[in-house]
Legacy VTK file of the C-alpha trace (Angstrom):
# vtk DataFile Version 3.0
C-alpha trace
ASCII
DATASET POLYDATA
POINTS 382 float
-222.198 -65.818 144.724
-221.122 -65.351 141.416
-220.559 -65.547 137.316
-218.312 -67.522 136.726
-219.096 -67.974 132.375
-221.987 -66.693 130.381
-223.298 -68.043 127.417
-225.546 -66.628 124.779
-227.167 -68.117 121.717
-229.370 -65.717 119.744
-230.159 -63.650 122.737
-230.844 -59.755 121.792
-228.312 -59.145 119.371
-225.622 -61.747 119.989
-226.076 -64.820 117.494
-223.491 -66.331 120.153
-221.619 -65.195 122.783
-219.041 -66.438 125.341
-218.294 -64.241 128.009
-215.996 -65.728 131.037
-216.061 -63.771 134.492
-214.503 -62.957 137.825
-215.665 -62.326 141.426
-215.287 -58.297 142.044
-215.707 -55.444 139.412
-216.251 -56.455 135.787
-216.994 -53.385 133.463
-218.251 -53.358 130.307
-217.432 -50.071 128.123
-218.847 -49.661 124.450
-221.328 -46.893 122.738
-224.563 -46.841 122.799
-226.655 -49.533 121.284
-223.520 -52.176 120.762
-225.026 -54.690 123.172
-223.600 -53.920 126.740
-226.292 -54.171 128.684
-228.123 -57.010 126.482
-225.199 -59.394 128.624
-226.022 -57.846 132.118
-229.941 -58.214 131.281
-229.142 -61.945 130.564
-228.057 -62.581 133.831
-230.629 -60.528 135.733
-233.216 -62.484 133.102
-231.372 -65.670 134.634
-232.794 -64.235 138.064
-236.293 -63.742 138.334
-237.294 -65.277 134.283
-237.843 -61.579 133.464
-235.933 -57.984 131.899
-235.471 -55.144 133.728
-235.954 -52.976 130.076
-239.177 -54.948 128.663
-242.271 -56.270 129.993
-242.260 -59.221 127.926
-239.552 -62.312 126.207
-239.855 -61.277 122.286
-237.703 -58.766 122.466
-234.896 -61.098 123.975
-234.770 -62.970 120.862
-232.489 -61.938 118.116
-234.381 -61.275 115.209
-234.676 -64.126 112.959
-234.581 -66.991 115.316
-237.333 -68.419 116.937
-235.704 -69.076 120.566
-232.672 -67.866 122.388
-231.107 -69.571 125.063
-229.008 -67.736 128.151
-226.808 -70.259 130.121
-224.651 -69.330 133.101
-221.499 -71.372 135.104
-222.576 -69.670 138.666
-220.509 -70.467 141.937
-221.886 -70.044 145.309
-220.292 -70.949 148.401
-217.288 -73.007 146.065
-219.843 -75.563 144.219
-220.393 -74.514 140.391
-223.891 -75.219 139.261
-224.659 -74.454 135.413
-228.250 -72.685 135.072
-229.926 -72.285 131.958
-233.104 -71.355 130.314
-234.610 -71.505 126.696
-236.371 -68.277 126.061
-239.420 -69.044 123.626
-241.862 -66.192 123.165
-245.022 -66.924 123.414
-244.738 -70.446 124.898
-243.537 -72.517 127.419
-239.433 -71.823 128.416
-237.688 -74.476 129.537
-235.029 -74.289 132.166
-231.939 -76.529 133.529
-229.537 -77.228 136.014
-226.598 -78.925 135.809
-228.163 -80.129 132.315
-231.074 -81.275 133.856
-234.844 -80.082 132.890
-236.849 -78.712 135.349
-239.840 -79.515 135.495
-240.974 -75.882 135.773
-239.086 -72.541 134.704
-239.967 -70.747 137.306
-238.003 -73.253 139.650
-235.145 -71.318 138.537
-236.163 -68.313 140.106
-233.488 -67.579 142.880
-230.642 -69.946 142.259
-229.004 -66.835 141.111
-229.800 -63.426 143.120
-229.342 -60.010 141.406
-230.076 -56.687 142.048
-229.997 -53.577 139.463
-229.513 -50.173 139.439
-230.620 -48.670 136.312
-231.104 -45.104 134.780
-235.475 -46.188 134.724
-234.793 -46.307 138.648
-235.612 -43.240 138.431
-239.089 -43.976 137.820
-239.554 -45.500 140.881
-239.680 -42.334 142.773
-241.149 -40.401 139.860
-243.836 -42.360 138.224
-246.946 -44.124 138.747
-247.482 -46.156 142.446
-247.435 -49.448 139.945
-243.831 -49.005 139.946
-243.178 -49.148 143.402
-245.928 -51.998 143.577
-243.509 -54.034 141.113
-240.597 -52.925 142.851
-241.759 -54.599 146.238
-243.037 -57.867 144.490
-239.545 -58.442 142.416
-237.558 -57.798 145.976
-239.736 -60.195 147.685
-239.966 -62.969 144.652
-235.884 -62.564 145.171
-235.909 -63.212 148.940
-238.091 -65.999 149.232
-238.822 -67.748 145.097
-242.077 -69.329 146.005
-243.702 -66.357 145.992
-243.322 -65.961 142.134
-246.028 -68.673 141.922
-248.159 -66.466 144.484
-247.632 -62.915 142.311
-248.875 -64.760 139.182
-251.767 -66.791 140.980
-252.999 -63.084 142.074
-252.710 -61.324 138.657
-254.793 -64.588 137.101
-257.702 -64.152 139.596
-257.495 -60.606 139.480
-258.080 -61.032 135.762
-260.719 -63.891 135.384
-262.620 -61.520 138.320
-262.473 -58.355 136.370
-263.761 -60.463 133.287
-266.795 -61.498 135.165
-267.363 -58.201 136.835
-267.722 -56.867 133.448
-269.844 -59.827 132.451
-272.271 -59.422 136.059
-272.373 -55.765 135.461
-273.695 -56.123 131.514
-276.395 -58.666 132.736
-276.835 -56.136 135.743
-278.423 -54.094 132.972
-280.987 -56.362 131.228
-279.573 -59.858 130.943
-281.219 -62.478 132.576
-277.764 -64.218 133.379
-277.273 -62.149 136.424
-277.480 -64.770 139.087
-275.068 -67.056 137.662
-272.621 -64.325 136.654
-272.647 -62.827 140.717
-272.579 -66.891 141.945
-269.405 -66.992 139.891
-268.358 -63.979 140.981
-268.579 -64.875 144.626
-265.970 -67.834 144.684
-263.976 -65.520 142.965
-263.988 -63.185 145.570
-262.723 -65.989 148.059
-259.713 -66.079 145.526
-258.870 -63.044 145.414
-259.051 -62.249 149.380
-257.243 -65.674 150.142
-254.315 -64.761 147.538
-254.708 -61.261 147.920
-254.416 -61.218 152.012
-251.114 -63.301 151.681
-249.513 -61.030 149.434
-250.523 -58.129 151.516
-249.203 -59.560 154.455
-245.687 -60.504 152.781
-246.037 -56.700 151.396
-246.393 -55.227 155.200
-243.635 -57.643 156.310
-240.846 -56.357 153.756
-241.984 -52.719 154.013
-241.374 -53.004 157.948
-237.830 -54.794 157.248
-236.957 -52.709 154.649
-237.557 -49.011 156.289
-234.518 -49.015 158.441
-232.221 -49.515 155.391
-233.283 -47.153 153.159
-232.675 -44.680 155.995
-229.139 -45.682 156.298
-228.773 -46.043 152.574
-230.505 -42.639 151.698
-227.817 -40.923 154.386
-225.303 -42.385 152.853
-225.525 -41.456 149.511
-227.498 -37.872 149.915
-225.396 -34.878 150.958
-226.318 -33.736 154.655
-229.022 -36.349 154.985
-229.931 -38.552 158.074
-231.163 -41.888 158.325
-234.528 -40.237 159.200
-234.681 -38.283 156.576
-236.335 -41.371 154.198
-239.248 -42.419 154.955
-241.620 -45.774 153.697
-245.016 -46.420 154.595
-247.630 -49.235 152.954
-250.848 -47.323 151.888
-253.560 -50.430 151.200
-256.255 -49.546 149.534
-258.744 -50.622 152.437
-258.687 -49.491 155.805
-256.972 -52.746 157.794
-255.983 -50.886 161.386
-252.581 -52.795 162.702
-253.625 -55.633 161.451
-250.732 -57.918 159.471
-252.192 -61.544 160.043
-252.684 -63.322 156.851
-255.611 -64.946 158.177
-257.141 -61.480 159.112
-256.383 -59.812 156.267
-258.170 -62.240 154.170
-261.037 -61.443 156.184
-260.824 -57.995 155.995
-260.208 -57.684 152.014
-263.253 -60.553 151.583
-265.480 -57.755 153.880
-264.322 -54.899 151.752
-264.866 -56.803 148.908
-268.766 -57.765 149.709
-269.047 -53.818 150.291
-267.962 -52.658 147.107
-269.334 -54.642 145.033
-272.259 -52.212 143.683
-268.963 -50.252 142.323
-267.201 -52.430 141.169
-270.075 -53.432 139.272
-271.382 -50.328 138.069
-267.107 -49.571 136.968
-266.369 -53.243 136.056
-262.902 -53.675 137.285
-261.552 -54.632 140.829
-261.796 -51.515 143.153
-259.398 -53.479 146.289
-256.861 -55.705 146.881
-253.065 -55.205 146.252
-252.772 -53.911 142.488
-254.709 -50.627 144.390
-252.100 -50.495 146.958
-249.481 -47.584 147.064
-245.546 -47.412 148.292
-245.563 -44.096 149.587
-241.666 -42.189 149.763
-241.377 -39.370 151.697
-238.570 -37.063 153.145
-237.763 -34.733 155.890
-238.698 -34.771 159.279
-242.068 -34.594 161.865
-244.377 -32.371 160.117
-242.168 -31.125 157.507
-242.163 -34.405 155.467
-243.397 -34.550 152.226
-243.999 -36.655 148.929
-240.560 -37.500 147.289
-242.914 -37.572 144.020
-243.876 -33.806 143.074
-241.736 -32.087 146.183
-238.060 -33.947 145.904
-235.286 -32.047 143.699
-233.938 -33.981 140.818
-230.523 -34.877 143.151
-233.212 -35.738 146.036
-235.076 -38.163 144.263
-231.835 -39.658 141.839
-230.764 -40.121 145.232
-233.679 -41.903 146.766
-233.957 -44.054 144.239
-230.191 -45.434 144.865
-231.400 -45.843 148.196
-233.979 -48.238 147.384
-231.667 -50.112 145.654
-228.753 -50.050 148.146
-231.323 -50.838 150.949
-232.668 -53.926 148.347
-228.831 -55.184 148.341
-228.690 -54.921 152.101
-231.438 -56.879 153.248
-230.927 -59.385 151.049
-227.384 -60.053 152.146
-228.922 -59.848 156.063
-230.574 -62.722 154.781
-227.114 -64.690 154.359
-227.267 -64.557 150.950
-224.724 -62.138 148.306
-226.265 -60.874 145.330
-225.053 -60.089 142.028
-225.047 -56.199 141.633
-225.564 -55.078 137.967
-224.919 -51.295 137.660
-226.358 -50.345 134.172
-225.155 -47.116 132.732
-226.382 -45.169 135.986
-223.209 -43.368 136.712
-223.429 -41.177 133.286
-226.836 -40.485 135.071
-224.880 -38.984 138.239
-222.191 -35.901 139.242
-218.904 -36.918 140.437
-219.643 -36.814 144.074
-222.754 -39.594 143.671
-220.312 -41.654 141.862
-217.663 -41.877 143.995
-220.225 -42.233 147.174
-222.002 -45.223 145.154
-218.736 -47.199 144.271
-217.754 -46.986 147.704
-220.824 -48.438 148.659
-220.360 -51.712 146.507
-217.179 -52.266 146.244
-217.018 -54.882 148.695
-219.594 -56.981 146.894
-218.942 -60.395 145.848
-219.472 -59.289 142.037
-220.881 -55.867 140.816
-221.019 -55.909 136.839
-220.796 -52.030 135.288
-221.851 -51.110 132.150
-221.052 -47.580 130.630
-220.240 -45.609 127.049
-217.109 -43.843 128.797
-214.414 -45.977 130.623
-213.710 -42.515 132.390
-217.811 -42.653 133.901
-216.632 -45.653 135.840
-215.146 -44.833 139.593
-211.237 -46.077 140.568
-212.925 -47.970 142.889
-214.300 -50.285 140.757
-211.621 -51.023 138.479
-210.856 -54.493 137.345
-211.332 -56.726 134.450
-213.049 -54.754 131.586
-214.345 -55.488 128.288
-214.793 -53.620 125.158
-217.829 -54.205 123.058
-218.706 -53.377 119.745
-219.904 -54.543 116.810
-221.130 -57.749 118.060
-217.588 -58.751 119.831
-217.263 -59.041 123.499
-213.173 -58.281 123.398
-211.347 -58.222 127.196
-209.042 -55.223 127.692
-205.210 -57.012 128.434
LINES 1 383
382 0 1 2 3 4 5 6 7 8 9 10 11 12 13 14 15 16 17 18 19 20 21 22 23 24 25 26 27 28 29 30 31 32 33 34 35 36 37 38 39 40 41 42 43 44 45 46 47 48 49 50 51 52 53 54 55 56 57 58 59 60 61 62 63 64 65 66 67 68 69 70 71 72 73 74 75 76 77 78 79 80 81 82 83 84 85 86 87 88 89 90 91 92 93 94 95 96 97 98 99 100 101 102 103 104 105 106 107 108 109 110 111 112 113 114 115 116 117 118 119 120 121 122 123 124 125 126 127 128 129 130 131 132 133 134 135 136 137 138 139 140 141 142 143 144 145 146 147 148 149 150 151 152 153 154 155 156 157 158 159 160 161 162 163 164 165 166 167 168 169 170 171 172 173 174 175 176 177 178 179 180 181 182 183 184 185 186 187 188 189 190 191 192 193 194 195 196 197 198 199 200 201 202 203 204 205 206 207 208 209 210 211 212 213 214 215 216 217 218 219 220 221 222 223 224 225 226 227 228 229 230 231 232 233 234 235 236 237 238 239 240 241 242 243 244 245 246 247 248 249 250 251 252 253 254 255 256 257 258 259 260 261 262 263 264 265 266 267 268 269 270 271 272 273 274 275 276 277 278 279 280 281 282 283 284 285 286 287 288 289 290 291 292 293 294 295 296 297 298 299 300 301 302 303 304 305 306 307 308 309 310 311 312 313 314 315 316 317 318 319 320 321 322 323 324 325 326 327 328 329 330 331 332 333 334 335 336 337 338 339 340 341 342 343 344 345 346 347 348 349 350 351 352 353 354 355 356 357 358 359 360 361 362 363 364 365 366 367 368 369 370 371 372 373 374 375 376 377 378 379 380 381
């Protein structure tokens, strides 16, 4: 799979653009701040109808207009499709193939595949466990689309039920309303533990699949390392044994739920389910292994978080499938030996798009077409 043509119409900072591509390396080379990454964040944005750099669309729309519009020639397997989508902040986008509406946006989701390394990857190893929780959702959204429509179905319930704990917990306290507010409450529970268990399940699935390739990947790319020096395990935030059945995992978050209640109503907010759950990243070996967050080295954990990314890349091509890689300014972020270790890793992909300030930050191995940009103009080096 890959680019074949991209074109922008008031997207970020580009009143239009017109960028055609090529299977292998494509680099992109201009300072800071002169729009580089605002093309690879298009495509991913093409992807999963979402930025890897801002929560939400405004931002994606040059300033002045009211919509922007990202539209991409993409070529899998020899057949060209043309995808598109109409960015418009705070309503409804509208999305195309082949010039044809969809009758949802989100149907989009997964006609293109990508998967970015970026210097907030980081983060992932560093920051808060809602990270990592994001992290798993976007990898399994981009292995199987349909569960895009379960992720959002989850974070609604999880925020009508939070509305109504705070609304049974008020009339907890003097209303008379209680009954009706913990009535309500109850089918919301069902909701929650019928969505909820499903997305747990998909979570323990992935986790399992994934492990063995982040071992590999981490080995490859960390000096000395072996592939048992990563390690992954799913922390839920309720005791369920072994067990991984949808079915009994329902059960088991609708029992949890039932028990907590008093606390959740006394706090107001949703004490279980997966938004509690952690991703937990740990290295060494037996009894020496430890958190990668608060214990890991700078290198250690630069280099665990490439190996999340690597091992993304790798289990989705197990799936059959060959994902766009978008590396976005992360080599200034590593020493020469990471570098050349990384290139060498994804080389052989179908298309890996660079972005960088330097042309020199960019490994031999990855040399190919490149592009200069600056001052609005997306201008290919002869």
């Amino acid at each position: 799979m890959y680019v074949a043509h991209l074109t922008l119409v008031d997207f970020r900072s580009y009143a239009t653009a017109e960028v055609p591509l090529e299977p292998g390396a494509t680099a992109f080379i201009g300072h800071n701040g002169q729009g580089k990454t605002n093309l690879v964040e298009a495509i991913d944005y093409l992807s999963r109808l979402g930025s890897h750099r801002v929560a939400g669309d405004a931002p994606l729309v040059r300033a002045g207009a009211d919509r922007a519009l990202v539209r991409a020639t993409v070529v899998r397997d020899g057949r060209e499709a043309v995808l598109e989508v109409e960015i418009h902040p705070g309503r409804t986008n509208r999305a195309r193939v082949n010039r044809a509406d969809l009758p949802r946006a989100r149907e989009l989701i997964g006609l293109v595949r990508t998967v970015v390394f970026a210097p907030d990857d980081l983060a992932l190893v560093k920051g808060d466990p809602a990270g990592r929780r994001a992290f798993l959702d976007d990898l399994l959204v981009l292995r199987a689309p349909r569960l895009a429509s379960v992720r959002q179905d989850y974070e609604r319930v999880l925020r009508q039920r939070n509305s109504l704990l705070k609304t049974a917990g008020s009339a907890r306290r003097g209303s008379s309303s209680e009954g009706s507010a913990l009535s309500t409450l109850g089918v919301w529970d069902a909701h929650l533990a019928r969505i909820g268990g499903e997305l747990l399940a998909e979570r323990l699935r992935l986790v399992s699949e994934l492990r063995p390739y982040v071992g590999n990947a981490y080995a490859s790319v960390a000096r000395g390392a072996t592939r048992d020096d990563a390690g992954l395990e799913y922390l839920p935030s309720l005791d369920i044994a072994a067990l991984t059945d949808r079915a009994a995992l329902t059960d088991r978050l609708l029992e949890e739920l039932e028990r907590r209640r008093p606390d959740e109503l006394d706090r107001g907010v949703s004490l279980v389910g997966p938004h509690r759950d952690e991703l937990a990243l740990t290295l060494g070996n037996g009894e020496h292994r430890l958190p990668v967050r608060g214990y890991a080295s700078h290198g250690e954990s630069w280099s665990y978080a490439l190996a999340l990314r690597l091992a993304s890349y790798d289990l989705v091509r197990a799936d059959g499938d060959d994902p766009i890689l978008i590396l976005d300014d992360v080599f200034a972020e590593l020493d020469a030996e990471r570098r050349g270790q990384l290139a060498e890793l994804v080389a052989g992909a179908e298309q890996v798009l660079v972005t960088a300030a330097v042309a020199a930050d960019v490994p031999e191995k990855l040399a190919g077409t490149r592009y200069l940009v600056a001052d609005g103009e997306v201008t290919r080096e002869p």
